[in-house]
C-alpha positions as CSV (number, residue, x, y, z in Angstrom):
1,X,52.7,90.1,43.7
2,X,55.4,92.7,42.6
3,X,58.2,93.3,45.1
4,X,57.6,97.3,44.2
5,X,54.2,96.8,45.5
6,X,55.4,94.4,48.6
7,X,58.2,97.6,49.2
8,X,55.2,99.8,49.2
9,X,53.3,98.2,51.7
10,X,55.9,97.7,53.9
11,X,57.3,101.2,54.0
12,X,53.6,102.8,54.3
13,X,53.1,100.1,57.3
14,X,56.4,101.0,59.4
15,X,56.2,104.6,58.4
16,X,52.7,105.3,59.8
17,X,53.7,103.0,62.8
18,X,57.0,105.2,63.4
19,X,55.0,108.1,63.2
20,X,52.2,107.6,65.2
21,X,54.8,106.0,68.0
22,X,56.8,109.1,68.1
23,X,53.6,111.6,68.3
24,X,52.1,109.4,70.9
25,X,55.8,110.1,72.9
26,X,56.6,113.5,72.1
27,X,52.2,114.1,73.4
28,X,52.6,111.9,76.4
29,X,56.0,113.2,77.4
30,X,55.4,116.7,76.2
31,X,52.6,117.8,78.4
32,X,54.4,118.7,81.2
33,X,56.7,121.0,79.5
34,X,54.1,122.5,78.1
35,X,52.4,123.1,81.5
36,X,55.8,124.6,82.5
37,X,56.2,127.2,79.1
38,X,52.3,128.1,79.8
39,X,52.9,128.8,83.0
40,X,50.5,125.9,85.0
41,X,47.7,126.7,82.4
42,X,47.1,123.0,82.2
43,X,43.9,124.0,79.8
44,X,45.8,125.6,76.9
45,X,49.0,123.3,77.7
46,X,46.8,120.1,76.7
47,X,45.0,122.3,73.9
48,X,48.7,122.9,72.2
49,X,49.7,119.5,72.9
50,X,47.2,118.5,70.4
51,X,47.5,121.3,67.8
52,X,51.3,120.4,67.7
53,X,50.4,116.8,67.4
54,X,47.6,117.4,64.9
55,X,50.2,119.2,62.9
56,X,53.0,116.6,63.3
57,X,50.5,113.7,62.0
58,X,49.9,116.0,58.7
59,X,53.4,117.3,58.0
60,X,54.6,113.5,58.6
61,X,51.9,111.8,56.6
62,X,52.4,114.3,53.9
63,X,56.0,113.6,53.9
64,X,55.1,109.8,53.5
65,X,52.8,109.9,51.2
66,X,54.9,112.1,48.7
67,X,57.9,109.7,48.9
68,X,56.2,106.7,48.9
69,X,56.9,106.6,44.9
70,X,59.9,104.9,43.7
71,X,61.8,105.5,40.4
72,X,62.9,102.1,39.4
73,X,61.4,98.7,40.2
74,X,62.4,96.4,42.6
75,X,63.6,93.2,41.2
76,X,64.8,91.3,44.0
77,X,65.2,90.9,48.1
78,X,67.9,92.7,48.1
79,X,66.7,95.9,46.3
80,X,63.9,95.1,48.2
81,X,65.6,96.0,51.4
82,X,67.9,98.8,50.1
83,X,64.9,100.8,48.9
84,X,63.2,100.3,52.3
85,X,66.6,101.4,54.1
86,X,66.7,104.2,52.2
87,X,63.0,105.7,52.0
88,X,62.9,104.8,55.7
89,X,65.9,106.0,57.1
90,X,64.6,109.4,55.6
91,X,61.7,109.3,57.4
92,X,63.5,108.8,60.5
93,X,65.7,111.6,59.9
94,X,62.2,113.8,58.8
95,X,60.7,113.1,62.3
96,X,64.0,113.6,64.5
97,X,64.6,116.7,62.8
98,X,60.8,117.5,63.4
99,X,60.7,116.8,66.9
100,X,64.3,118.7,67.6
101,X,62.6,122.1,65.9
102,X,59.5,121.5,68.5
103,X,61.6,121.6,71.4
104,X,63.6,124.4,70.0
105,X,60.9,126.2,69.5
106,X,59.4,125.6,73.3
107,X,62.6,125.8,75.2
108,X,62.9,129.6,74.0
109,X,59.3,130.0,74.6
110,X,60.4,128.4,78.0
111,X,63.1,130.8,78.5
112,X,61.2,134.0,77.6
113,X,59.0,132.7,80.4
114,X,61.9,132.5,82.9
115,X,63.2,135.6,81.8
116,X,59.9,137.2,82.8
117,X,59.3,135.9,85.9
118,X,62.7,136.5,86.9
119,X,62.4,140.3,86.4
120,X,59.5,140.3,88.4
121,X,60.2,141.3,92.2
122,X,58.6,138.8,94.6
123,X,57.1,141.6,96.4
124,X,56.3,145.5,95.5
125,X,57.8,148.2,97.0
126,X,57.0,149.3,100.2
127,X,58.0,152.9,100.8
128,X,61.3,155.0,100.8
129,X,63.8,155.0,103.6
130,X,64.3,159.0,104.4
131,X,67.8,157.7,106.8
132,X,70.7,159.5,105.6
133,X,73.0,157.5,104.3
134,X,76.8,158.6,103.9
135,X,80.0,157.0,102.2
136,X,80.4,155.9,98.1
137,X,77.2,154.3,98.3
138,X,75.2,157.6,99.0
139,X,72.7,159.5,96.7
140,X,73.8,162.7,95.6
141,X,73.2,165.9,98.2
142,X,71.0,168.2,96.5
143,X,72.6,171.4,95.5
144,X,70.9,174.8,96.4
């Protein structure tokens, strides 16, 4: 069998395997930071858990599959091992900078969430105090 073809099959094999390792992580440890961003809606959380894995598997695969050709062939062990180091190593680097954009994306999801609940007051207001109050700290007297 051609080494090209050998180099094929091994990068398809450890590139799916990488990829479905890393979705099955960022899925598994994901949810609860999900959870968190939707605010408990456990529900939705574990319905874009999915979508965002769904969409990892095809942007990934897509990737894979695209640079799975290789310009010149591979003649011996060697070559065999430097095209693998190099076709893979991309692949690495596609999925960590996949999975950093995901949690950039959520964390300021996150924090718009914080923000909100923040500016929320734990309880409404219950009335006006009609005391006077005198020093810097008082309202204005009305004028008439």
């Amino acid at each position: 069998m051609d080494l090209t073809v050998i180099a094929y099959i091994v990068y398809l094999l450890i590139s799916v395997a990488l990829t479905v390792w890393v979705a099955r992580t960022l899925s598994r440890n994901g949810r609860i930071f999900l959870a968190d961003v939707l605010h408990g809606n456990e529900k939705l959380a574990e319905a874009v858990n999915h979508l965002l894995v769904v969409g990892f598997y095809l942007v990934n695969f897509g990737f894979v599959a695209l640079y799975l050709s290789q310009d010149e062939a591979v003649r011996d062990a060697r070559a065999l091992f430097e095209a693998l180091s190099v076709k893979l190593g991309v692949v690495l680097l596609v999925l960590g900078v996949m999975h950093l954009g995901n949690v950039y994306v959520l964390n300021k999801i996150r924090r718009r969430g914080v923000m909100e609940r923040e500016q929320v007051p734990p309880v409404g207001p219950q009335g006006w105090t009609t005391t006077p109050r005198t020093g810097p700290w008082a309202p204005p007297a009305p004028q008439g």
